[in-house]
C-alpha positions as CSV (number, residue, x, y, z in Angstrom):
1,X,-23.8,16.4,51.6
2,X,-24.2,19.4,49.4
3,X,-21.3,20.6,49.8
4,X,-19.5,17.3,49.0
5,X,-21.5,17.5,45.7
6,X,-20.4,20.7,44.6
7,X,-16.6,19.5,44.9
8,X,-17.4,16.6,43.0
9,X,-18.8,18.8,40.6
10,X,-15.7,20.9,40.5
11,X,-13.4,18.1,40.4
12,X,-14.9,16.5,37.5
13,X,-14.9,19.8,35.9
14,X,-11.1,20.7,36.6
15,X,-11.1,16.9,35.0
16,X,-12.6,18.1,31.7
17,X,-11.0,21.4,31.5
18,X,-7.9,19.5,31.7
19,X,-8.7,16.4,29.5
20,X,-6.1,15.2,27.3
21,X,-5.9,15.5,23.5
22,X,-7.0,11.9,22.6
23,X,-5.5,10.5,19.3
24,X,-6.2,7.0,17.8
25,X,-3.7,4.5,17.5
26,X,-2.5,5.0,14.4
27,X,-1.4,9.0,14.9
28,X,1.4,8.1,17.7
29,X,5.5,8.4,17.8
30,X,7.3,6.9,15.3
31,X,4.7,6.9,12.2
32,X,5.6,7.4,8.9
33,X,2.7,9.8,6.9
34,X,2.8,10.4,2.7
35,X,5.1,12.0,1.3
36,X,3.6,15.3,-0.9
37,X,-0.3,14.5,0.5
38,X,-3.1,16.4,2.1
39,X,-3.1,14.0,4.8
40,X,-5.7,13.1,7.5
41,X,-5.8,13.9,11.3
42,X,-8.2,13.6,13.7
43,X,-9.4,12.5,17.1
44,X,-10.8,13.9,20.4
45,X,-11.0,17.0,22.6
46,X,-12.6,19.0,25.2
47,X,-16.2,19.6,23.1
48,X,-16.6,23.0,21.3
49,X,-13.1,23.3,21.1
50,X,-10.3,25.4,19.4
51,X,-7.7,22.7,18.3
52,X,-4.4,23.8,16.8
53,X,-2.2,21.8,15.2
54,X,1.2,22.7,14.0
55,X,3.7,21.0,11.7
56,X,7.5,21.1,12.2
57,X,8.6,20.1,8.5
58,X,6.7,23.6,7.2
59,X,6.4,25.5,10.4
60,X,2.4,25.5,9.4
61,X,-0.2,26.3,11.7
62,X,-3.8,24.8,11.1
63,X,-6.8,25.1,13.0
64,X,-10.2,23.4,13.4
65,X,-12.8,23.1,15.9
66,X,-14.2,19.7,17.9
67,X,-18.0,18.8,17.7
68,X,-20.1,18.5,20.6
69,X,-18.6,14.9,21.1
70,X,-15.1,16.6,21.1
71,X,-14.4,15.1,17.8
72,X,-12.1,16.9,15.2
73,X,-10.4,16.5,11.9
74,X,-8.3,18.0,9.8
75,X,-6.0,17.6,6.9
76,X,-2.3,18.9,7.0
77,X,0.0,19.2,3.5
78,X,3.1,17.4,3.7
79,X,6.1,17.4,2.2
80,X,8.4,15.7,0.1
81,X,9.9,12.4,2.1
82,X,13.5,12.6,4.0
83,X,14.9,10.4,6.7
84,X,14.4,13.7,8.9
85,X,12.6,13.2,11.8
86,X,9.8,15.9,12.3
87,X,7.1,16.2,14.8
88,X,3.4,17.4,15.0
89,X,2.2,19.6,18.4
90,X,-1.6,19.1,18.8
91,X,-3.4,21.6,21.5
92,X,-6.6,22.3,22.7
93,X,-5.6,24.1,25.8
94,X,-3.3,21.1,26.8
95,X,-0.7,20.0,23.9
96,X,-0.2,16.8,23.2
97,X,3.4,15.9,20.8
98,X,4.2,13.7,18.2
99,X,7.7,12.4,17.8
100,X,9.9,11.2,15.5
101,X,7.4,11.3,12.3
102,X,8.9,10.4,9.4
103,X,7.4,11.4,5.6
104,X,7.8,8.9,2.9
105,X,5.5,6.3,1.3
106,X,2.6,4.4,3.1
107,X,1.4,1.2,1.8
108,X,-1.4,-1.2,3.4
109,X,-0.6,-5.1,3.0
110,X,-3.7,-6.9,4.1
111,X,-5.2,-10.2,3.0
112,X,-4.9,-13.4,5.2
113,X,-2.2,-16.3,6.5
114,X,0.2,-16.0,3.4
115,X,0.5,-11.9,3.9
116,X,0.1,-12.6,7.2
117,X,3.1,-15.0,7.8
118,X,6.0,-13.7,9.2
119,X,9.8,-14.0,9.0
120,X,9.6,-16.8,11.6
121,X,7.5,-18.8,9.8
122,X,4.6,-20.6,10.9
123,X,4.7,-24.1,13.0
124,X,6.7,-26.4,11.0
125,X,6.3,-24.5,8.1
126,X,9.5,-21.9,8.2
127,X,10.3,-19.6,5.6
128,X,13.9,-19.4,3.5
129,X,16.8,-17.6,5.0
130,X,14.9,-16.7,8.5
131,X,17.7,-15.1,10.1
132,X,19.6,-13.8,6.7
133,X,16.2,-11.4,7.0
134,X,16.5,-11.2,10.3
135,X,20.5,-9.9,10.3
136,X,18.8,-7.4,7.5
137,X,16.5,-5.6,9.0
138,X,18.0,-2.7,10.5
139,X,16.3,-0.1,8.4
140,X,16.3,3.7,9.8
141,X,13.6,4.4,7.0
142,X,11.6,1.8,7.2
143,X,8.4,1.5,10.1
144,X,5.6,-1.0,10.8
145,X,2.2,-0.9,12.3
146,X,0.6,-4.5,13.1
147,X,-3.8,-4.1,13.3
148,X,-4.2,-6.2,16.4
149,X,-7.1,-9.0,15.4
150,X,-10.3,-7.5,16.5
151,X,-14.4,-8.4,15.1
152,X,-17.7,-6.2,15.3
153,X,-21.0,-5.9,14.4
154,X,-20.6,-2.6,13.8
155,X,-17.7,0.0,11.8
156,X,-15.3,0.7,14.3
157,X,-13.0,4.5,14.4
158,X,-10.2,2.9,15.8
159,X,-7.7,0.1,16.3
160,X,-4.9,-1.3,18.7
161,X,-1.4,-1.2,17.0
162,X,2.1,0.4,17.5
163,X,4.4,1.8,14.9
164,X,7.6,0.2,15.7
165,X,10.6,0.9,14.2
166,X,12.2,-1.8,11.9
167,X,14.6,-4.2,13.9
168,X,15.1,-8.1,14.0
169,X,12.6,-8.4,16.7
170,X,9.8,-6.5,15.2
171,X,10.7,-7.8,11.3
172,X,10.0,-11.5,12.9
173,X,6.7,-11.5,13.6
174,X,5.7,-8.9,10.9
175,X,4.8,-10.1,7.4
176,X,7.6,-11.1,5.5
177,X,6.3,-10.1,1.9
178,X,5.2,-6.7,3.2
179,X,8.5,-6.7,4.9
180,X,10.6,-7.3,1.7
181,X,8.3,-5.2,-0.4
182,X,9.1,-2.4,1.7
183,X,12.9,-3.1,1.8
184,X,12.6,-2.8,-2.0
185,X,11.1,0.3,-2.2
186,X,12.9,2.2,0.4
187,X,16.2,0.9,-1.1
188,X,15.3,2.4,-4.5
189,X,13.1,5.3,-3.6
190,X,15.0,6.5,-1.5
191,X,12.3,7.6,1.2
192,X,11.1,6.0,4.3
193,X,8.2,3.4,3.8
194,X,5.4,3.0,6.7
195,X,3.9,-0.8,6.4
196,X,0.1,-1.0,7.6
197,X,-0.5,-4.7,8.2
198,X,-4.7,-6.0,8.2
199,X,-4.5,-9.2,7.8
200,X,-5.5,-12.2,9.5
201,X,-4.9,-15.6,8.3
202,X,-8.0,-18.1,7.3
203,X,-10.5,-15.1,6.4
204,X,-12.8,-15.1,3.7
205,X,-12.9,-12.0,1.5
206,X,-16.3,-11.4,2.9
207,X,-15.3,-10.6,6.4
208,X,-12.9,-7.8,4.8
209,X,-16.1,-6.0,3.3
210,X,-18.8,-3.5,4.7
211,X,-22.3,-4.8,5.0
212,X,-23.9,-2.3,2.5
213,X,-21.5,-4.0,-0.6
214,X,-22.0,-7.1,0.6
215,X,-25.9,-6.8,0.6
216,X,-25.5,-7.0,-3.5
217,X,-24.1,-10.6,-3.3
218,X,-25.2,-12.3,0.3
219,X,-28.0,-12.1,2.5
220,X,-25.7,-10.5,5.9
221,X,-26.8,-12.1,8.2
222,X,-24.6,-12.7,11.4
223,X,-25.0,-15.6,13.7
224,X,-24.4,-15.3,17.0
225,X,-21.9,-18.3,16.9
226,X,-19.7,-16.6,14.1
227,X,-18.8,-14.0,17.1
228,X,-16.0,-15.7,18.3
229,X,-12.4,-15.2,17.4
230,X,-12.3,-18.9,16.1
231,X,-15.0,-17.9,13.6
232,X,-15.1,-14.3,12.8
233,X,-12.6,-14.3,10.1
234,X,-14.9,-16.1,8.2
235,X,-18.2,-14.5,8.9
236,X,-19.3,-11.4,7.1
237,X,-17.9,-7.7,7.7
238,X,-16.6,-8.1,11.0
239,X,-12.9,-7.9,9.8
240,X,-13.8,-4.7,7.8
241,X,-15.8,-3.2,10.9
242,X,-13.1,-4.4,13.5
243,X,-9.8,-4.0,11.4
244,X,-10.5,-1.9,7.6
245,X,-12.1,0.7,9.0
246,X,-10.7,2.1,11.9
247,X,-7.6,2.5,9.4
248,X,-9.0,4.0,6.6
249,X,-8.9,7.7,7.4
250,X,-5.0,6.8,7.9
251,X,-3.4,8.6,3.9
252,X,-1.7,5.9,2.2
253,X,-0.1,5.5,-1.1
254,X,-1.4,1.7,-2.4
255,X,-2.3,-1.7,-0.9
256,X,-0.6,-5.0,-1.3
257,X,-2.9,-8.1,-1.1
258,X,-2.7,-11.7,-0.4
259,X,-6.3,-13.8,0.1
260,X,-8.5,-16.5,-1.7
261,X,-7.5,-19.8,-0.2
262,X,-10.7,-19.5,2.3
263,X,-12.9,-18.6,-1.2
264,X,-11.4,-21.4,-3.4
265,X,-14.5,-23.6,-3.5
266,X,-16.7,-21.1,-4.8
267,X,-14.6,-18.8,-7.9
268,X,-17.5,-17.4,-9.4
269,X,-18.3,-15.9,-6.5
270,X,-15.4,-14.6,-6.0
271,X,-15.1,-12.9,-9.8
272,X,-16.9,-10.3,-8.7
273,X,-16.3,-10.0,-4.5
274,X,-12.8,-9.2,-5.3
275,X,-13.4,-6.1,-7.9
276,X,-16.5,-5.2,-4.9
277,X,-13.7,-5.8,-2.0
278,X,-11.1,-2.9,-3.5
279,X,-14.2,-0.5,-4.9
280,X,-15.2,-0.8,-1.4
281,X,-11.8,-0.5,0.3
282,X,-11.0,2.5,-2.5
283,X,-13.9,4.3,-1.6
284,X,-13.7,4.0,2.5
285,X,-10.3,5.3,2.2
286,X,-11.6,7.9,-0.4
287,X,-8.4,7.4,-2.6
288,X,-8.4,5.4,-5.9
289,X,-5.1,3.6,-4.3
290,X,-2.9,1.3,-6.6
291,X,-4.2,-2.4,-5.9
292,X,-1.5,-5.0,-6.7
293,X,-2.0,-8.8,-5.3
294,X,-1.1,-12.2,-5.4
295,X,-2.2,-15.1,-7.8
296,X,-2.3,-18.5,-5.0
297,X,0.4,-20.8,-5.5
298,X,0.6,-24.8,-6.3
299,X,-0.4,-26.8,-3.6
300,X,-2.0,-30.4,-3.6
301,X,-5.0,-29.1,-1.5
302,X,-5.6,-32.5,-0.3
303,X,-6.7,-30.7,2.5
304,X,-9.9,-30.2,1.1
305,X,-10.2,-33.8,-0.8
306,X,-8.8,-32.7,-4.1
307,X,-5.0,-34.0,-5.0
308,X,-2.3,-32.4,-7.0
309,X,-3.5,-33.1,-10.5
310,X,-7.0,-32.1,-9.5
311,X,-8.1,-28.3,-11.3
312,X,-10.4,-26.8,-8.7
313,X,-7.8,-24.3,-7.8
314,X,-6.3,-23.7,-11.1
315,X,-9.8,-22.6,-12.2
316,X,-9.8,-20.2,-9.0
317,X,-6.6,-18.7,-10.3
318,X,-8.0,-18.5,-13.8
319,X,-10.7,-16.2,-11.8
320,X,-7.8,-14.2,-10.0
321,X,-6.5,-13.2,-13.6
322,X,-9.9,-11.9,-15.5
323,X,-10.2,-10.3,-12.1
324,X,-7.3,-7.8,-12.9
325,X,-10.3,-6.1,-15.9
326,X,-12.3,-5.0,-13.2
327,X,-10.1,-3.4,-11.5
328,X,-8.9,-0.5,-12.8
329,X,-5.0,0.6,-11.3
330,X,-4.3,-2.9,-10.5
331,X,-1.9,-5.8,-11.1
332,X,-1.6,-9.8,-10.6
333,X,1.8,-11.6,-9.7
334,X,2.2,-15.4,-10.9
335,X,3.3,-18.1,-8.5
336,X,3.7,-20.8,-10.9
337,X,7.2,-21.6,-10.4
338,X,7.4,-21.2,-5.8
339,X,4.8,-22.8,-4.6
340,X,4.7,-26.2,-2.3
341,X,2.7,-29.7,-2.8
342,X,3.2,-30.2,1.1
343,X,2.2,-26.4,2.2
344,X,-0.3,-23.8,1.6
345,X,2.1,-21.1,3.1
346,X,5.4,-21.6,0.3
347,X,8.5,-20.6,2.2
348,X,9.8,-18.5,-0.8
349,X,8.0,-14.9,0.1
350,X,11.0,-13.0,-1.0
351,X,9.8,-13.5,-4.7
352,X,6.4,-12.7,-4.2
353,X,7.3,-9.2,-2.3
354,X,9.7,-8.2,-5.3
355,X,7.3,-8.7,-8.0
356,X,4.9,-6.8,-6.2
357,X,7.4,-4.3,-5.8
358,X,8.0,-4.3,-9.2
359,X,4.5,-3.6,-10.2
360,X,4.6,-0.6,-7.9
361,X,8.0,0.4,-8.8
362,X,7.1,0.4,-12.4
363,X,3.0,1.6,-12.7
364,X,2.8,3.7,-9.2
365,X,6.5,5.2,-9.5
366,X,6.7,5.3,-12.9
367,X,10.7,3.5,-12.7
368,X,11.5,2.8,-16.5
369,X,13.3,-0.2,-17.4
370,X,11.7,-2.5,-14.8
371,X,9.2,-5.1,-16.4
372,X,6.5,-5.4,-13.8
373,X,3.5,-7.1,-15.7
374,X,4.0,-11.1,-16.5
375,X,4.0,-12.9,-19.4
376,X,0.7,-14.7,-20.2
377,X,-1.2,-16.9,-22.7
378,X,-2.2,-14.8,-26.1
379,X,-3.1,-17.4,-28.8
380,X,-2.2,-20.8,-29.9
381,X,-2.5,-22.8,-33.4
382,X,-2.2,-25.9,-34.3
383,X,0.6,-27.1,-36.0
384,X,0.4,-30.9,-37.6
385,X,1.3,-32.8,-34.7
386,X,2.5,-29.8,-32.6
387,X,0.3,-26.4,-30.5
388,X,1.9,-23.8,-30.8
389,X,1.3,-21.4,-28.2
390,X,1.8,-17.2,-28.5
391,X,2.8,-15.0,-25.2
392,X,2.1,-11.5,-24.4
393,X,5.0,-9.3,-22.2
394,X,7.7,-11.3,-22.8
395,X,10.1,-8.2,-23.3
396,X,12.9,-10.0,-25.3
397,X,12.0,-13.2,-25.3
398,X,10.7,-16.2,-23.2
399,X,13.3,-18.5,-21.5
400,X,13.6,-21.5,-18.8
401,X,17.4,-20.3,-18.0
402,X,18.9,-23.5,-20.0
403,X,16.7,-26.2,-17.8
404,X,14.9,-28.5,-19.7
405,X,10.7,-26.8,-19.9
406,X,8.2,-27.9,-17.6
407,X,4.9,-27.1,-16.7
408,X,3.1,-27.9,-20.1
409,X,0.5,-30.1,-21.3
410,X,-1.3,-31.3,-24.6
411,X,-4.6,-33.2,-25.4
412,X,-6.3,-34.3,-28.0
413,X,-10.0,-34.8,-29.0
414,X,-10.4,-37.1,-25.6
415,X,-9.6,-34.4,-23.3
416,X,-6.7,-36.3,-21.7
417,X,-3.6,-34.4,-21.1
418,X,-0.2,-35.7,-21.3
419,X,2.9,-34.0,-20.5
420,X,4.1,-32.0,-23.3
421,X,7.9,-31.3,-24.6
422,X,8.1,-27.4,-24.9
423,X,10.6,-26.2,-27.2
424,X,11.3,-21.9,-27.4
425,X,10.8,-21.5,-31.0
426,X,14.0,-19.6,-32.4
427,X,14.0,-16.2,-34.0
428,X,10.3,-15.7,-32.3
429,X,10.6,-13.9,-28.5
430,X,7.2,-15.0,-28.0
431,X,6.5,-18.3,-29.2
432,X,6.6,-22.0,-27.8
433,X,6.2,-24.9,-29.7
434,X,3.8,-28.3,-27.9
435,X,4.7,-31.8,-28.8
436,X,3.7,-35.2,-26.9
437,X,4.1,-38.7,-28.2
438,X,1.1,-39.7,-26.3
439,X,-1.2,-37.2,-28.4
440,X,-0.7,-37.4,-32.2
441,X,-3.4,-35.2,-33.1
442,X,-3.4,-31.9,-30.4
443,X,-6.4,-29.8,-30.1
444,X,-6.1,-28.2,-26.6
445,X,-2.8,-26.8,-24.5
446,X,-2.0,-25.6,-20.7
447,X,0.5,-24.8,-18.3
448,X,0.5,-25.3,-14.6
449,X,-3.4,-25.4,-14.7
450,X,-3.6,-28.4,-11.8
451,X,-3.6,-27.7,-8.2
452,X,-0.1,-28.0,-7.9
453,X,2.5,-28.0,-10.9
454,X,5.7,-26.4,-11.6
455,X,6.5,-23.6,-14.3
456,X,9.7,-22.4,-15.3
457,X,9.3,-20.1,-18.4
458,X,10.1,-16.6,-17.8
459,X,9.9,-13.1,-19.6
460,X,13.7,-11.7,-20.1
461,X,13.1,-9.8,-16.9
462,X,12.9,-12.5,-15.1
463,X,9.1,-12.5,-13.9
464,X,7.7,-16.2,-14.3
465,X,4.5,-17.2,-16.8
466,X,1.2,-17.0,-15.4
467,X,-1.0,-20.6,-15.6
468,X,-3.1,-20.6,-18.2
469,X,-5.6,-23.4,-20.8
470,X,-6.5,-22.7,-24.2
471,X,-9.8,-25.0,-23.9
472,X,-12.7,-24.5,-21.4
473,X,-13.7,-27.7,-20.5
């Protein structure tokens, strides 16, 4: 018996002096890493460890030491991004290789079912041009990582994804704005981009935030029930524990971000969650990343016993906007003119992922000539019988392309609104002029401010008007 024992004994040491270099999912063949960063690795080796790690795009050497768990980190400098392909040897006795590593731009896209919907749609709900994306996806430079739904009760260090290379078949069931907003970027940067998608659709924004932020606002407080994948994306933090985390020692470059239909009841409340949210996600990833999102587009939300002309949402939009002053390095895009009074997943993504790329193109890359930011309300005056209403960013001047103006309304001291006819006031870029026979004597203006209406006024760049009211009833 003794002797049995001792070969045990050696055979489980032989089994540690030869364990494996363990990395988390997100270090693996295929991954794309920033571009010109100090940029994070880590994960596990035999405890007490020499581990040595060397880079193939700078023939660098770098070494560190594991804990007694056998855990190690340590940040490597890479270079400027090419569409070489490099790799990463990792040893600690036994080496373990990376492959085909790309450097270029890494951006997070995370929010829930309208980041989350991919290329081929959801039930019944299918997006434009399916397979035109489909037929244009073969992109060398371009690589995606999908955070596989997972909940805790407690801040996990890792995730389970793939990087996969970008190809019809992984392009259809990854999201189609981060998708496009990736296509855009590596088109014009001319670098590879590396997609992080953490979203799941339905969540609340408090699921996506850790338990000590959360404290400030909400008593945290976990029911059994809520663990269950039918529930968890709407309890508190176990989307941030299960999904945020584990990727947040991962170097990226900004974060994309589409949410608020599962917080639309409560706006106030959501005022000052979201700034919380991207303090909370800036400071888990240590990096004051670029946060650009998405103002939710018209839909009837008779879903939830309002109707089309009802305002609940629009003042939950209104919320979205004075959002953008509390949070500093960030940006809104305007839906006002693509959403759908039969769906809250519109099938026009494409849109949405270009003016998000704008923003990034313009603020984060510093591309002149591209006007990222929207037009929105400034001031208005009365005018006799007529509102006239005053626009900030619209570059060189406002316009609805030669279609006749919709999306405005007027009322007077009754509070009624009545659809107004807009007219672009000549020789003034900024200025549009309110008239309604309904409302001789206007006190009050808006545009698209119902649950679902349609804009078309524009900046001379093309980006679309954000909703707005001049009154605060």
């Amino acid at each position: 018996m003794k002797s049995i024992a001792n070969i045990l004994l050696l055979c489980l040491f032989l089994s540690a002096a030869k364990a494996e270099i363990k990395l988390p999912s997100l270090l693996m063949d295929n991954m794309v890493l920033q571009q010109n960063a100090s940029v994070s690795l880590w994960g596990k080796a035999n405890v007490n460890t020499d581990v040595i790690i060397k880079t193939s795009w700078d023939n660098k050497t770098y070494k560190t030491k594991s804990n007694g768990e056998g855990n190690w980190e340590v940040k490597v400098n890479s270079i400027a991004g090419s569409y070489t392909a490099h790799n990463i040897s990792i040893s600690d006795g036994q080496e373990k290789r990376l492959n085909n590593i790309l450097l270029g731009e890494v951006w997070l896209c995370g929010g829930q079912s309208n980041m989350e919907m991919s290329t081929r749609g959801f039930t019944n709900q299918p997006l434009y041009n399916a397979n035109d994306e489909m037929l244009d996806s073969d992109f060398s430079g371009i690589r995606l990582f999908s955070v596989r739904r997972e909940f805790n009760t407690q801040p996990q260090d890792d995730c389970k994804g793939v990087w996969r290379l970008s190809n019809p078949q992984s392009v259809e069931t990854f999201s189609a704005v981060g998708f496009n907003f990736a296509k855009m970027l590596n088109k014009t940067l001319k670098v590879p981009i590396g997609l992080i998608g953490c979203y799941w659709g339905g969540s609340r924004i408090e699921a996506w935030m850790s338990e000590d932020k959360l404290k400030q606002f909400i008593k945290v407080d976990i029911k059994p029930e809520s663990l269950t994948p039918a529930k968890a994306n709407r309890a508190p933090t176990l989307l941030y524990n299960g999904m945020l985390k584990p990727v947040s020692r991962f170097t990226i470059k900004g974060c994309i971000f589409y949410q608020g239909e599962a917080n639309v009841t409560n706006p106030g409340a959501y005022l000052k969650l979201l700034p919380e949210m991207v303090r909370n996600w800036r400071e888990s990833f240590n990096n004051d990343f670029p946060f650009y999102y998405v103002q939710l587009a018209p839909f009837s939300y008779e879903n939830m016993g309002w109707n089309a002309n009802g305002t609940e949402v629009a003042i939950f939009r209104e919320v979205q906007q004075k959002a953008m002053s509390a949070i500093p390095n960030s940006g809104m895009v305007g839906t006002a003119d693509i959403g759908s009074a039969s769906t809250i997943h519109p099938p026009e993504k494409r849109i949405v992922a270009k003016r998000l790329a704008y923003y990034a193109l313009s603020k984060t890359y510093n591309l002149t000539g591209i006007g990222a930011v929207p037009p929105a309300y400034l001031s208005y005056a009365r005018d006799n019988q007529k509102i006239i209403v005053e626009m900030e960013n619209a570059g060189y001047g406002l316009s609805a392309y030669g279609e006749e103006i919709e999306g405005f309304e007027i009322a007077g001291a009754d509070k009624v609104y009545h659809k107004a006819d807009a007219e672009i006031i000549k020789g003034a870029k900024s200025k549009i002029a309110l008239k309604s026979g309904k409302v001789k004597e206007p006190v009050s203006a808006r545009y698209c401010f119902k649950n679902y209406s349609y804009g078309n006024i524009y900046n001379s760049y093309g980006v679309g008007l954000l909703p707005f009211r001049t009154d605060t009833y």
